[in-house]
N, C-alpha and C positions, 0 to 999 in steps of 0.2 A: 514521516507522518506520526502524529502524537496519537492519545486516545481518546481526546474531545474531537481529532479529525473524522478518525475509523467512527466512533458513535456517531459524528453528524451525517457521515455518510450511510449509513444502516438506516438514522431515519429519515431520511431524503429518500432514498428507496423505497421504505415502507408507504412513507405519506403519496408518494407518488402512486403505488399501487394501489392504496387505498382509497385515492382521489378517482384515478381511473377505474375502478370495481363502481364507484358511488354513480356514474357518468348511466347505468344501467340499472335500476331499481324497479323489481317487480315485472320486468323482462319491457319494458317501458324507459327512453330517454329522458334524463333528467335536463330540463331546461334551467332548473333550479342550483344543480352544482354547472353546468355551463355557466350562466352567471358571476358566480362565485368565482370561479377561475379565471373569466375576465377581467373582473374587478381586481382580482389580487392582483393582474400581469400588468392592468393601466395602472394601478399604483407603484408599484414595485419596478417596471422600470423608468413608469413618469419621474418619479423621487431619484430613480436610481440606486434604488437600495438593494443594495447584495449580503446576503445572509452567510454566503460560503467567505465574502472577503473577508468578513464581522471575524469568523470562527479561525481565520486563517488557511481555509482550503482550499488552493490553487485549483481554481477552474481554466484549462485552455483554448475555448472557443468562447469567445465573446458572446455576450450579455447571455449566458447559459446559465450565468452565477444568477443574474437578475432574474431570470426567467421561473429557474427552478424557486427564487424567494417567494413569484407570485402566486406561485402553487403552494406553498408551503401555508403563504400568509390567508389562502382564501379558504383553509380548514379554518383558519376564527381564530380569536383573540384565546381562548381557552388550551386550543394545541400549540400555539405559540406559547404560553406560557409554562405549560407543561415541558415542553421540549427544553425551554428555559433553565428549566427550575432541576434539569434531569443536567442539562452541561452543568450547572453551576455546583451542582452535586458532586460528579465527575471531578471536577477542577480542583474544591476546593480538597475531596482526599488526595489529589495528585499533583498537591501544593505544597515546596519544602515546605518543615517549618524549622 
């Protein structure tokens, strides 16, 4: 396992924890991040888009790869790009040259 894996996994963790903290706001259920996370999961595995194959991190239980992208992707276009912008980071210091 390289160190774009180890980071994608930390924030896979993180965003999941912080998805799930959000599911509870002001001791009150958000119906507003439910949505959100459905929408990511009917896209994400509708497409079939998997975020850990992208990175190269072997997932062993089927569509978990998928599952966890729809959670990822239903933080928004903004944490996506961040998360992005943070591997590419990564990468390109730990790119010969």
């Amino acid at each position: 396992m390289d160190l774009l894996q180890f980071t994608t996994a930390a924030l896979i963790v993180e965003s999941l924890w912080e998805t799930t903290k959000m599911f509870w706001q002001n001791g009150k259920f958000s119906y507003d991040k439910l949505g959100a996370v459905l929408f990511g999961e009917l896209v994400a595995i509708g497409a079939g888009i998997d975020f850990m194959a992208a990175v190269n991190l072997p997932i062993k239980i089927p569509y978990l790869g998928m599952i966890l992208t729809g959670i990822l992707i239903s933080r928004g276009s903004n944490f996506m790009h961040d998360i992005l912008g943070n591997m590419n980071n990564i990468h390109q210091k730990n790119k010969v040259r």
